[in-house]
CHARMM internal coordinates of N, CA and C (Angstrom, degrees):
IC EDIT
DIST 1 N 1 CA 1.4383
DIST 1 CA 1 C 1.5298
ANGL 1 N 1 CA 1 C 108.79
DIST 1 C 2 N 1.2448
ANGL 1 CA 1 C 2 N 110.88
DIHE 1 N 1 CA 1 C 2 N 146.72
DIST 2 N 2 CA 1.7660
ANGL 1 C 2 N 2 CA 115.00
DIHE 1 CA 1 C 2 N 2 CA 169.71
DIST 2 CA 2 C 1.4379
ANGL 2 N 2 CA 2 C 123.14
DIHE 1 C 2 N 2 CA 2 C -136.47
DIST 2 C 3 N 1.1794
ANGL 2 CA 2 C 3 N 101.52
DIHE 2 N 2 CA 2 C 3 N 136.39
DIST 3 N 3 CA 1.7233
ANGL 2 C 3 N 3 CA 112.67
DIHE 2 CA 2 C 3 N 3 CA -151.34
DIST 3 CA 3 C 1.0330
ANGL 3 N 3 CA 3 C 100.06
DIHE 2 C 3 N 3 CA 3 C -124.33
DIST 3 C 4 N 1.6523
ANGL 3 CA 3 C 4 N 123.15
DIHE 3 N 3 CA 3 C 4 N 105.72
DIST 4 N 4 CA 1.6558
ANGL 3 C 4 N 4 CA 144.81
DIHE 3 CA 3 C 4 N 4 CA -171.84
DIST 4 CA 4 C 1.3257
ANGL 4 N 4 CA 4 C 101.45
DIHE 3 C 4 N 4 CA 4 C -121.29
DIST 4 C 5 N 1.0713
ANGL 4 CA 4 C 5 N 112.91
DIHE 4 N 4 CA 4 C 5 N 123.60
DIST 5 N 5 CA 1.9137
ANGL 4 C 5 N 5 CA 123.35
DIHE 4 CA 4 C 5 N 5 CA 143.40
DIST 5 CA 5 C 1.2603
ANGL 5 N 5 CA 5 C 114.87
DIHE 4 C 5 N 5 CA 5 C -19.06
DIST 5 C 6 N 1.3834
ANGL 5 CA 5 C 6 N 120.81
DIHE 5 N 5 CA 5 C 6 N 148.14
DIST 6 N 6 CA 1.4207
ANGL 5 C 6 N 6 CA 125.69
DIHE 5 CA 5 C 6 N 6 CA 166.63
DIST 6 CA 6 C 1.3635
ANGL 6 N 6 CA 6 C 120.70
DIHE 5 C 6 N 6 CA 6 C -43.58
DIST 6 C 7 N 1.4475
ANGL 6 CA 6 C 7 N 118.64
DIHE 6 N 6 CA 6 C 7 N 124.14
DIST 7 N 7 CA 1.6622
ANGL 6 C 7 N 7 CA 117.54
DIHE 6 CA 6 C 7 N 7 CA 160.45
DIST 7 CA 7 C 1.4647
ANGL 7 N 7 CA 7 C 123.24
DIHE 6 C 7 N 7 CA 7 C -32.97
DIST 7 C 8 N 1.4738
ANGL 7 CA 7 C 8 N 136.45
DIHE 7 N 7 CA 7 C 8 N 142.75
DIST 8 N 8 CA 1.2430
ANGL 7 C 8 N 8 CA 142.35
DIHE 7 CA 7 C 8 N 8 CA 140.15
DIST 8 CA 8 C 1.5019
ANGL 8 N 8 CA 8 C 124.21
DIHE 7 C 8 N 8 CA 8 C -36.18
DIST 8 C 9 N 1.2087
ANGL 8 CA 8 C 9 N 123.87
DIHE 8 N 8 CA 8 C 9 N 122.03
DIST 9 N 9 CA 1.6503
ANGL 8 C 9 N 9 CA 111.76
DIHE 8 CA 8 C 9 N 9 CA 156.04
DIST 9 CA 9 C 1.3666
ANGL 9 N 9 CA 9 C 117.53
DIHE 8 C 9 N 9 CA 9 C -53.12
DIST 9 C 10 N 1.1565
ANGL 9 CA 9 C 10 N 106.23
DIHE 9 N 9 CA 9 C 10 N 143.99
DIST 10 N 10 CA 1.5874
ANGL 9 C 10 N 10 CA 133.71
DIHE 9 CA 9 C 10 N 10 CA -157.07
DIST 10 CA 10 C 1.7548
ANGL 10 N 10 CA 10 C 106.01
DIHE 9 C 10 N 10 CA 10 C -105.65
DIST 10 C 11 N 1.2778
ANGL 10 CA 10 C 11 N 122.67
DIHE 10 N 10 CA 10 C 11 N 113.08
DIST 11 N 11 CA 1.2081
ANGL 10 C 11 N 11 CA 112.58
DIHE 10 CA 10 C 11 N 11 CA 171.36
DIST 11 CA 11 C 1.8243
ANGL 11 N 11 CA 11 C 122.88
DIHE 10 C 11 N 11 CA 11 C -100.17
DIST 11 C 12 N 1.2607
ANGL 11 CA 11 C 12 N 101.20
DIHE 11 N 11 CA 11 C 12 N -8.13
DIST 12 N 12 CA 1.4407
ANGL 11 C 12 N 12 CA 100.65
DIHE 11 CA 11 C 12 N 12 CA 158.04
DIST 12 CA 12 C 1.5706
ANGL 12 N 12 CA 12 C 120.74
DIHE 11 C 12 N 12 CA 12 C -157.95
DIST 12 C 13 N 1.1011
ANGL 12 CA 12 C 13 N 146.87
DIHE 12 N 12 CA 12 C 13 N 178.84
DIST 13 N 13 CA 1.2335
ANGL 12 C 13 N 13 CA 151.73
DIHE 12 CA 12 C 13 N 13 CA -160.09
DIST 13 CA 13 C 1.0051
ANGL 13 N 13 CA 13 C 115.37
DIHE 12 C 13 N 13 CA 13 C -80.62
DIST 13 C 14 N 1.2573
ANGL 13 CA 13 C 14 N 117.44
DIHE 13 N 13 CA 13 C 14 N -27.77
DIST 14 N 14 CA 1.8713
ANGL 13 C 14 N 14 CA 140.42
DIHE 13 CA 13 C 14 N 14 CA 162.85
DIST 14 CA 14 C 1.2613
ANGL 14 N 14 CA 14 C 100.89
DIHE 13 C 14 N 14 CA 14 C -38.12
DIST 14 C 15 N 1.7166
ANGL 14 CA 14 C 15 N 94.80
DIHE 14 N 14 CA 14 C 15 N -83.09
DIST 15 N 15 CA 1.5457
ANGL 14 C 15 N 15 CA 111.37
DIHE 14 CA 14 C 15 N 15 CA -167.42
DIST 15 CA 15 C 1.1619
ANGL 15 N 15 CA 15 C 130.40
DIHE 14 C 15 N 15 CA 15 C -51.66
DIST 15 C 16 N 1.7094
ANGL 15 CA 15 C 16 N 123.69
DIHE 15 N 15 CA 15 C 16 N -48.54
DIST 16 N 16 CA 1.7236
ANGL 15 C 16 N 16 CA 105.36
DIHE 15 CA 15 C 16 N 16 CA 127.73
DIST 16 CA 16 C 1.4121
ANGL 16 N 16 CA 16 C 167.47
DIHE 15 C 16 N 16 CA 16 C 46.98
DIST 16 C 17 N 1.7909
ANGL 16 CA 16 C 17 N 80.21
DIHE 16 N 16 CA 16 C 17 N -111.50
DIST 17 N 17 CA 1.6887
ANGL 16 C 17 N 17 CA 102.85
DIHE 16 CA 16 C 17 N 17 CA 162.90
DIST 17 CA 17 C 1.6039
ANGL 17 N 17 CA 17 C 116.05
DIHE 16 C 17 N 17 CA 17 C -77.61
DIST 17 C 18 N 1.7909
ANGL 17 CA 17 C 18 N 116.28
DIHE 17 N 17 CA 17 C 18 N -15.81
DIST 18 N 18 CA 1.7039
ANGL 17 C 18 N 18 CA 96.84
DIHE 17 CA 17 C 18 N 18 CA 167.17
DIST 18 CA 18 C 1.3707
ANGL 18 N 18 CA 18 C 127.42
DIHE 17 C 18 N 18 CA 18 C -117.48
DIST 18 C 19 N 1.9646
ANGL 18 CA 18 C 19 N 101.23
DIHE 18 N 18 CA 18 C 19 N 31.70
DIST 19 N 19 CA 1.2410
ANGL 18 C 19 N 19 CA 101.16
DIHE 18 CA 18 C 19 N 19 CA -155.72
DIST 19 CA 19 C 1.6624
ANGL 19 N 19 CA 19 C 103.75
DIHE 18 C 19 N 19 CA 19 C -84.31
DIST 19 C 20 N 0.7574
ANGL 19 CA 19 C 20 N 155.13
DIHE 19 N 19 CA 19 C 20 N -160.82
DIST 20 N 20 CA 1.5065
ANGL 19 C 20 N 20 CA 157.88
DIHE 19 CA 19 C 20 N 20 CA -139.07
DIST 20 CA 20 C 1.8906
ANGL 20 N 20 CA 20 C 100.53
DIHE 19 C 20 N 20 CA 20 C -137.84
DIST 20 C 21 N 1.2261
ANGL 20 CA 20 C 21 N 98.08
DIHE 20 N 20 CA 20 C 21 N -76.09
DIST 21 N 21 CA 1.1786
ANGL 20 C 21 N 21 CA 120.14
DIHE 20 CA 20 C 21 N 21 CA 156.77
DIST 21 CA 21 C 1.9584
ANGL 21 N 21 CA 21 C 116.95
DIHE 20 C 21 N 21 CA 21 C -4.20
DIST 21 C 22 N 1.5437
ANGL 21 CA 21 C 22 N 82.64
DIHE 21 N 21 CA 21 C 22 N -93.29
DIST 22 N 22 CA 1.5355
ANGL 21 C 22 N 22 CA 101.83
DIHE 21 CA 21 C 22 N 22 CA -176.31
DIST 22 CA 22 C 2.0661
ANGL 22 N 22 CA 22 C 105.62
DIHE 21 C 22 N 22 CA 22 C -69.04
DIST 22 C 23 N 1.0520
ANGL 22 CA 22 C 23 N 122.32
DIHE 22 N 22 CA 22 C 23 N -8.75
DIST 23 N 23 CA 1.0611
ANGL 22 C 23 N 23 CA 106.78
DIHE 22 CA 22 C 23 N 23 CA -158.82
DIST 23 CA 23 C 1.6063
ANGL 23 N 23 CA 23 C 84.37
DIHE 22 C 23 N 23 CA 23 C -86.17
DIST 23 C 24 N 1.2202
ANGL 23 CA 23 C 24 N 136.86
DIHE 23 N 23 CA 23 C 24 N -32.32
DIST 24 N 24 CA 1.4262
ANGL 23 C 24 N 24 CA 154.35
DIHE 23 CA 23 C 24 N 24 CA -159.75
DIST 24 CA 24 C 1.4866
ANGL 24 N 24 CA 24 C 96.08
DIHE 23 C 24 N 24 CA 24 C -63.38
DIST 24 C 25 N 1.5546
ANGL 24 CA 24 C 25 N 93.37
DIHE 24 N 24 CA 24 C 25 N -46.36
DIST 25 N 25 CA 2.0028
ANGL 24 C 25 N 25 CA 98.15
DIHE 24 CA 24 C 25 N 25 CA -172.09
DIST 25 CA 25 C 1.1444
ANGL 25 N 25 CA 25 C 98.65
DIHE 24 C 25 N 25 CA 25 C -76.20
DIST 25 C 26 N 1.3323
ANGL 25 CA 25 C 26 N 142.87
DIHE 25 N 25 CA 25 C 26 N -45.95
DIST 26 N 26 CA 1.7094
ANGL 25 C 26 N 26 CA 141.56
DIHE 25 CA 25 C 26 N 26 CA 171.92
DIST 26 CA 26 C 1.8168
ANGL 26 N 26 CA 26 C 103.37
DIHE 25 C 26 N 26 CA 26 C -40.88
DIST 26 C 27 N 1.3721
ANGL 26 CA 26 C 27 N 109.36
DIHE 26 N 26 CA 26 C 27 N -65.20
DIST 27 N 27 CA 1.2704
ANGL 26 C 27 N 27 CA 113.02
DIHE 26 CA 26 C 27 N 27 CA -154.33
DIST 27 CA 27 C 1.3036
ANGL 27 N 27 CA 27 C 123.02
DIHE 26 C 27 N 27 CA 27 C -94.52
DIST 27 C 28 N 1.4461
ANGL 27 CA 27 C 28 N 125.78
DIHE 27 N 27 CA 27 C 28 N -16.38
DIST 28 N 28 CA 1.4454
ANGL 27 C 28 N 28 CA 120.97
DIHE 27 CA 27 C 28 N 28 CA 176.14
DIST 28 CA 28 C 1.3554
ANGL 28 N 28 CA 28 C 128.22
DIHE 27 C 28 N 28 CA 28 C -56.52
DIST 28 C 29 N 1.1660
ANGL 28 CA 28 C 29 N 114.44
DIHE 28 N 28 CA 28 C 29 N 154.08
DIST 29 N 29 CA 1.5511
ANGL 28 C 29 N 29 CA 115.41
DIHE 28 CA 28 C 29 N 29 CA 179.59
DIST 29 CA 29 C 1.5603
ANGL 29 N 29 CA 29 C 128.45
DIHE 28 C 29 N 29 CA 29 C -115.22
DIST 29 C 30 N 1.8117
ANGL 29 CA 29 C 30 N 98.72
DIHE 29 N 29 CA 29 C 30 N 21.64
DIST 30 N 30 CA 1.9242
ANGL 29 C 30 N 30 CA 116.45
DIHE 29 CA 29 C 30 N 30 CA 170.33
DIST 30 CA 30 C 1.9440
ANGL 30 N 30 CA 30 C 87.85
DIHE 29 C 30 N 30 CA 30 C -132.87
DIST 30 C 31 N 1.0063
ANGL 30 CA 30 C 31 N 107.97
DIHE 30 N 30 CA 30 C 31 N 171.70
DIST 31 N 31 CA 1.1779
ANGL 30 C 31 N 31 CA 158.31
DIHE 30 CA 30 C 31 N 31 CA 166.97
DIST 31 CA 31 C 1.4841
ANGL 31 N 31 CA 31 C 90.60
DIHE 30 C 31 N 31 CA 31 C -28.85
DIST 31 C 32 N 1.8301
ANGL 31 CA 31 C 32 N 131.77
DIHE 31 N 31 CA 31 C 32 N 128.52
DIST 32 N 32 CA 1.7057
ANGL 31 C 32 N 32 CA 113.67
DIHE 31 CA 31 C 32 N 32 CA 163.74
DIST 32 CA 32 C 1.6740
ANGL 32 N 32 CA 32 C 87.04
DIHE 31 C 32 N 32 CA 32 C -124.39
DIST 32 C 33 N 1.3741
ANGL 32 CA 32 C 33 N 103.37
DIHE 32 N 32 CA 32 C 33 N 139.81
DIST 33 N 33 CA 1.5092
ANGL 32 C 33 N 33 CA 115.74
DIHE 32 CA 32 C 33 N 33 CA 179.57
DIST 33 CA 33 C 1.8495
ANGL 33 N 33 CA 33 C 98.34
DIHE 32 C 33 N 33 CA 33 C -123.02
DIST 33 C 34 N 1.6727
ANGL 33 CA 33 C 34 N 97.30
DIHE 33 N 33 CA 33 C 34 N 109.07
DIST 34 N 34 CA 1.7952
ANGL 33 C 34 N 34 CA 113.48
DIHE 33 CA 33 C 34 N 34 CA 171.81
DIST 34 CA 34 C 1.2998
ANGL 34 N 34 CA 34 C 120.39
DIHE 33 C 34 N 34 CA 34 C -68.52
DIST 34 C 35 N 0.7370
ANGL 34 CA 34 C 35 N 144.89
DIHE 34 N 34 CA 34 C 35 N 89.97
DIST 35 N 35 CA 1.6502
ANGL 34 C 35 N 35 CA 140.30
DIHE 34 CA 34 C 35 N 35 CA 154.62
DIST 35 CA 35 C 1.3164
ANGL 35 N 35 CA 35 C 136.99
DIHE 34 C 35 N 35 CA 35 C -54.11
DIST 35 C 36 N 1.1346
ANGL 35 CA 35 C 36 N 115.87
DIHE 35 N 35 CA 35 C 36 N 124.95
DIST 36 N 36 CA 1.8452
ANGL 35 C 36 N 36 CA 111.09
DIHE 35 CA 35 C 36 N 36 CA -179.79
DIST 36 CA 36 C 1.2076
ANGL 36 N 36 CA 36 C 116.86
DIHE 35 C 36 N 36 CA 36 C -114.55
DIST 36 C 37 N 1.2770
ANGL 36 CA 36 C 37 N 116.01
DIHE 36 N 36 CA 36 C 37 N -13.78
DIST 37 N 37 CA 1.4516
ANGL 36 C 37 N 37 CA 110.48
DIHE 36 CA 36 C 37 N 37 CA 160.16
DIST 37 CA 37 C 1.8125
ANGL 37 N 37 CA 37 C 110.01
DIHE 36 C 37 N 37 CA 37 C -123.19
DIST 37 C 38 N 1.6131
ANGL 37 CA 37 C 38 N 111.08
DIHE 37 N 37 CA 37 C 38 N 99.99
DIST 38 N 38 CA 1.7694
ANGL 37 C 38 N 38 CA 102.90
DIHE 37 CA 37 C 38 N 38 CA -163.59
DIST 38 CA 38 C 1.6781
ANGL 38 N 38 CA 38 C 93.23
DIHE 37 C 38 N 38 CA 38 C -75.40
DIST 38 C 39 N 0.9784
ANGL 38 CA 38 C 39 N 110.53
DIHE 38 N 38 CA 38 C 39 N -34.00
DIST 39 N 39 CA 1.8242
ANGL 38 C 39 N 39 CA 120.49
DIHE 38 CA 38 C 39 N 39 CA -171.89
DIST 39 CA 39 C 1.9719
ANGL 39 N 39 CA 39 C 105.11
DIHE 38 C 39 N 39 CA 39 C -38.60
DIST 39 C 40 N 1.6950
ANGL 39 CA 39 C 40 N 95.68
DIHE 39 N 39 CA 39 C 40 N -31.17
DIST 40 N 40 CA 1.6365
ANGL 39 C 40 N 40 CA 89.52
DIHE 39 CA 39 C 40 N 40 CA -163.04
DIST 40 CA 40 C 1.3564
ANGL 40 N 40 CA 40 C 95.88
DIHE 39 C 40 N 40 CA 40 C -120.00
DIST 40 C 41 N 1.4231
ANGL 40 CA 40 C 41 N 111.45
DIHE 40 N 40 CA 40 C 41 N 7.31
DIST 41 N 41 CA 2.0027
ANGL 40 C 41 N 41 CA 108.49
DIHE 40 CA 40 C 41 N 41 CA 156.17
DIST 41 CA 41 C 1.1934
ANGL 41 N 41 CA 41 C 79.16
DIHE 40 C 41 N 41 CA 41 C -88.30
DIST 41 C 42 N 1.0779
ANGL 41 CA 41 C 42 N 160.18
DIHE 41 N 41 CA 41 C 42 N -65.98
DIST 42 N 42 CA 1.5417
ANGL 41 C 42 N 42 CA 143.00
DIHE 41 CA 41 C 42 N 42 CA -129.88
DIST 42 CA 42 C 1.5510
ANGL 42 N 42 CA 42 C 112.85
DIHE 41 C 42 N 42 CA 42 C -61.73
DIST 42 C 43 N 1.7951
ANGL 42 CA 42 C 43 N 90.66
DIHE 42 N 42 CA 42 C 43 N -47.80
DIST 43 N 43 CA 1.8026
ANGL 42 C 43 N 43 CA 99.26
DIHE 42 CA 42 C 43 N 43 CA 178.39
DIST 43 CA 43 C 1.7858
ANGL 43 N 43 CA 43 C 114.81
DIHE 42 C 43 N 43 CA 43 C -58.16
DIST 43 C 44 N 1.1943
ANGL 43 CA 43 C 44 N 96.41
DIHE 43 N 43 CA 43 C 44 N -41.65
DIST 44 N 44 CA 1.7676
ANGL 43 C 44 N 44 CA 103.49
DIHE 43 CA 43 C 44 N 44 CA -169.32
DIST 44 CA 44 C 1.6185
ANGL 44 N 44 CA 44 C 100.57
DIHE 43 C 44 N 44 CA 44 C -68.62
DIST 44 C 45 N 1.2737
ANGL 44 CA 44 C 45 N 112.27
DIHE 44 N 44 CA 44 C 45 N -33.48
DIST 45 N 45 CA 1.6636
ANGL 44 C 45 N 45 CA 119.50
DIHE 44 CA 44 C 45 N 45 CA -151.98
DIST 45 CA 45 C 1.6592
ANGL 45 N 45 CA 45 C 84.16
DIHE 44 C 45 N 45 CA 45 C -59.76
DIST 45 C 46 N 1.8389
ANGL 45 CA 45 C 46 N 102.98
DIHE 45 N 45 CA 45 C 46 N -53.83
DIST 46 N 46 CA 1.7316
ANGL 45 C 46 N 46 CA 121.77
DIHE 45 CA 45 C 46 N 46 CA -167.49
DIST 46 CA 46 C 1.6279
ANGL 46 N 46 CA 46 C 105.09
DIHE 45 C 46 N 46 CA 46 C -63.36
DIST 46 C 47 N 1.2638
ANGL 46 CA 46 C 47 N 121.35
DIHE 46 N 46 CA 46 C 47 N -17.68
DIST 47 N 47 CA 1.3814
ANGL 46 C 47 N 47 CA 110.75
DIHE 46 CA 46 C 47 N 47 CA -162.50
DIST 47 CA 47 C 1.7715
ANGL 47 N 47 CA 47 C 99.44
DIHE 46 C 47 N 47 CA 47 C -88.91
DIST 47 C 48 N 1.7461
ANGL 47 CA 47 C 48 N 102.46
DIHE 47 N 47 CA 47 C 48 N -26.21
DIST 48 N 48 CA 1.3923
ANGL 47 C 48 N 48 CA 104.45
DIHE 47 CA 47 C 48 N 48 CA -169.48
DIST 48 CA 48 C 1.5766
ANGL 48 N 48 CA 48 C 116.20
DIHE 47 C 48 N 48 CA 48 C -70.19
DIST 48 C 49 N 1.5335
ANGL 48 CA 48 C 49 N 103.14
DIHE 48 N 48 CA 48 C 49 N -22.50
DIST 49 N 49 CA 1.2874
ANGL 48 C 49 N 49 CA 140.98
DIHE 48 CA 48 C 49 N 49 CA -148.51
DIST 49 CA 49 C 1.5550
ANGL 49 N 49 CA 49 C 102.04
DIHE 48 C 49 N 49 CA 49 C -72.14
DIST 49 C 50 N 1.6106
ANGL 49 CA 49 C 50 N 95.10
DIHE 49 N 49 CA 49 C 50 N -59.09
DIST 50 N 50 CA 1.5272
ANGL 49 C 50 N 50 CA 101.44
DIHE 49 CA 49 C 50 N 50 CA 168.17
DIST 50 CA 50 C 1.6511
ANGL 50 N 50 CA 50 C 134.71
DIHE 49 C 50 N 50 CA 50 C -80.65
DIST 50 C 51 N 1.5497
ANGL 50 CA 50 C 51 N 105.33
DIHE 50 N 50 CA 50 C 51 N 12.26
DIST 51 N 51 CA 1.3783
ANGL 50 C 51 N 51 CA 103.10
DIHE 50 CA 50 C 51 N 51 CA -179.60
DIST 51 CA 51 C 1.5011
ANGL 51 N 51 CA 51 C 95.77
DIHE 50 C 51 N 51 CA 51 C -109.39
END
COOR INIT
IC SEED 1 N 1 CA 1 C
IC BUILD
């Protein structure tokens, strides 16, 4: 699985198609999990971490 931060707004179709980001969500071959707040996956990720 791969766990990325929220995408950028996109101002054209270009930018997009070579962004790094989105190409990952097009092309991977496991599971992509988006995040919009990474600050409070980070806490949970650490809280799981220590049990």
């Amino acid at each position: 699985m791969i766990v990325m931060r929220r995408l950028k707004e996109f101002l054209s179709a270009a930018d997009l198609f070579y962004d790094d980001g989105e190409r990952i969500l097009r092309e991977a071959n496991c599971p992509v999990l988006v995040v919009r707040n990474p600050e409070k996956v980070e806490k949970m990720y650490d809280e799981i971490k220590e049990n």
